[in-house]
C-alpha positions as CSV (number, residue, x, y, z in Angstrom):
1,X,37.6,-13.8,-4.8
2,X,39.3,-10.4,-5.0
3,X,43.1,-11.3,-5.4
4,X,44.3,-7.3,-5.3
5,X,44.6,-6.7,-1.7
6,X,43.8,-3.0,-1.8
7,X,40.6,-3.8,-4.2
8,X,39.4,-6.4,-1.3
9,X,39.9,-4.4,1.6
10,X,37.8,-1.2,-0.5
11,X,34.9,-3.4,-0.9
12,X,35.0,-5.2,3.1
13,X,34.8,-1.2,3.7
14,X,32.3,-0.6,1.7
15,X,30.3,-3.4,2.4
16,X,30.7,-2.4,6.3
17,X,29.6,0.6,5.4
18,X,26.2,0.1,3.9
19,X,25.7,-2.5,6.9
20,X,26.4,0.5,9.3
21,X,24.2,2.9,7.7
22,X,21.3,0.5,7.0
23,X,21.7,-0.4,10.6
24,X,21.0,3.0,11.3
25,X,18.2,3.7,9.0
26,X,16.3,1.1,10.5
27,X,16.5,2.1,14.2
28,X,15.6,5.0,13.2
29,X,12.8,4.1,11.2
30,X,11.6,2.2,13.8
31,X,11.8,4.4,16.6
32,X,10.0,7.2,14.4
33,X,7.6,4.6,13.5
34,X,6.8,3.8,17.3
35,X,6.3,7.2,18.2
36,X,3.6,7.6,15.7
37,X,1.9,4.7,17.0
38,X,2.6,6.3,20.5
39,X,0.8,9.2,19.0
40,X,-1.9,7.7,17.2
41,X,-3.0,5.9,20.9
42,X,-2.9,9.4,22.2
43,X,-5.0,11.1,19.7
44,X,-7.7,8.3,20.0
45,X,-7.1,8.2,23.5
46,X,-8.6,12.7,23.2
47,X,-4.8,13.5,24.8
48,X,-3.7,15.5,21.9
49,X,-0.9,17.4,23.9
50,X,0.9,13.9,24.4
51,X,-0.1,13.3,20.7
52,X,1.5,17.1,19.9
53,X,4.6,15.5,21.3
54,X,4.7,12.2,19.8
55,X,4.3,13.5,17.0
56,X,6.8,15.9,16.8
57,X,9.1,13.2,17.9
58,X,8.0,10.9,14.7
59,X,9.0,13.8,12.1
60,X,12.4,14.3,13.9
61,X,13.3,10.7,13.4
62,X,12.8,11.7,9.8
63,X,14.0,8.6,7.1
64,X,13.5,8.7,3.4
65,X,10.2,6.6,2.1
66,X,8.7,6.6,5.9
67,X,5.2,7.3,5.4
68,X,4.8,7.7,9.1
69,X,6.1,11.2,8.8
70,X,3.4,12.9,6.3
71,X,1.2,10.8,8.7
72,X,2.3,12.7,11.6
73,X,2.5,16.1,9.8
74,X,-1.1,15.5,8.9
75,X,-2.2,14.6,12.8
76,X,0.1,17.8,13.5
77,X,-2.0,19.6,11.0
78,X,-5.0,18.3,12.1
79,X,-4.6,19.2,15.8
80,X,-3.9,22.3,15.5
81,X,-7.0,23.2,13.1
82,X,-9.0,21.8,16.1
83,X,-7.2,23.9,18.9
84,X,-8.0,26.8,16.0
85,X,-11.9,26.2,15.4
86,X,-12.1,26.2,19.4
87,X,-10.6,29.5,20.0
88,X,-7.7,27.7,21.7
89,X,-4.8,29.7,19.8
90,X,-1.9,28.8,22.4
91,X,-1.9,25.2,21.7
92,X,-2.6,25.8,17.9
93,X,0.2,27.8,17.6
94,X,2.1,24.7,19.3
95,X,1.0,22.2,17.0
96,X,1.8,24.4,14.2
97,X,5.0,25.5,15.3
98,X,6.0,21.9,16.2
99,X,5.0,20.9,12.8
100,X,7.7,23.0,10.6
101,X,10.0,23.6,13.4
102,X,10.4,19.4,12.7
103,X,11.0,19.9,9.0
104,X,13.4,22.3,10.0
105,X,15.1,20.4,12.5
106,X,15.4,17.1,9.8
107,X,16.9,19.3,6.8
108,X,20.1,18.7,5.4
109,X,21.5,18.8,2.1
110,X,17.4,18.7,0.9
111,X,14.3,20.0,3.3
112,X,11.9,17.3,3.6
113,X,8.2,18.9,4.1
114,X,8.8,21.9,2.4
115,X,5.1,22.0,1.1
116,X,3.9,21.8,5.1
117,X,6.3,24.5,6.0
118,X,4.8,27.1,3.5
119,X,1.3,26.0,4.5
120,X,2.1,26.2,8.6
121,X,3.9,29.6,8.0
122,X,0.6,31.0,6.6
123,X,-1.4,29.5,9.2
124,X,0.9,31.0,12.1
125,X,0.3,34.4,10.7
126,X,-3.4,33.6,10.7
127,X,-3.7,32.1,14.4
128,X,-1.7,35.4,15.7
129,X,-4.1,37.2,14.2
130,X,-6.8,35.4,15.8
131,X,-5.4,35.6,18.6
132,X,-3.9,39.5,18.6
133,X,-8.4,40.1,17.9
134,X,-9.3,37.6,20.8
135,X,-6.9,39.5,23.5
136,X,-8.4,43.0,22.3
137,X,-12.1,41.7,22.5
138,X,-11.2,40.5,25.6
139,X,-9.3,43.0,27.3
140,X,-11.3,46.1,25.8
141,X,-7.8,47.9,24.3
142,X,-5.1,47.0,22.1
143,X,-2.5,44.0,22.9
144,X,0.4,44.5,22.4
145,X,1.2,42.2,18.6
146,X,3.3,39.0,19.1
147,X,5.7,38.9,16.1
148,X,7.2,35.8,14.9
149,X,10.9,34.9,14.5
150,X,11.6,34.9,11.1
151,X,12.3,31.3,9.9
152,X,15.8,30.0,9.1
153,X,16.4,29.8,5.6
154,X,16.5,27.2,3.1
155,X,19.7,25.5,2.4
């Protein structure tokens, strides 16, 4: 028993602390978790622009050690190559994008995925090449070049 009064009532705070936060950790795992099961259904299910979404959603709900995110950065990955093999460079460009816009969206004093960004940054170039080629084969003269927002920097 802590007989200092101000000692006692810094560890009850801190104690009520770490509850808090684990509290929140775990809804948040959680959640994150059931959206990548959400999204693994869709992908089996061959509904990959629910999947896109779900997840997106799971690498928002970002938590340290939850292997459900490099999962869903993978399916995110994944997708999008199979949009890009069928010539389908809108919704490759929105797996892509969805993938590091999520790492971007989950930084804070650290950016989680950083290895994911770098390799989706390269591949966004790539597709609107693709895709800048596709529109002049298919319209027989030069398309005008979509140019991508320059990313937000690293903290």
């Amino acid at each position: 028993m802590i007989k200092n009064k101000g000692l006692r009532f810094a560890a009850g705070a801190a104690v009520l602390l770490f509850i808090m936060v684990a509290m929140v950790w775990i809804k948040t795992y959680a959640y994150g978790h059931g959206q990548f099961v959400d999204g693994e259904k869709a992908f089996k299910a061959n509904d990959l622009k629910t999947a896109v979404t779900d997840y997106e959603t799971a690498i928002h709900m970002y938590t340290p050690f939850g292997g459900y995110v490099d999962a869903s950065a993978a399916r995110l990955w994944e997708i999008g190559q199979g949009y890009e093999n069928v010539g389908d460079y809108d919704w490759a460009l929105i797996a892509y994008r969805s993938l590091r816009s999520s790492f971007y969206a989950v930084r804070s004093f650290y950016t989680p995925g950083q290895g994911w960004i770098e390799r989706t940054e390269k591949q966004i170039d790539a597709v609107l090449e693709k895709q800048k080629a596709q529109n002049m084969n298919t319209k027989g003269q030069a398309a005008p070049a979509k140019t991508e927002a320059a990313a937000p920097a690293s903290k």
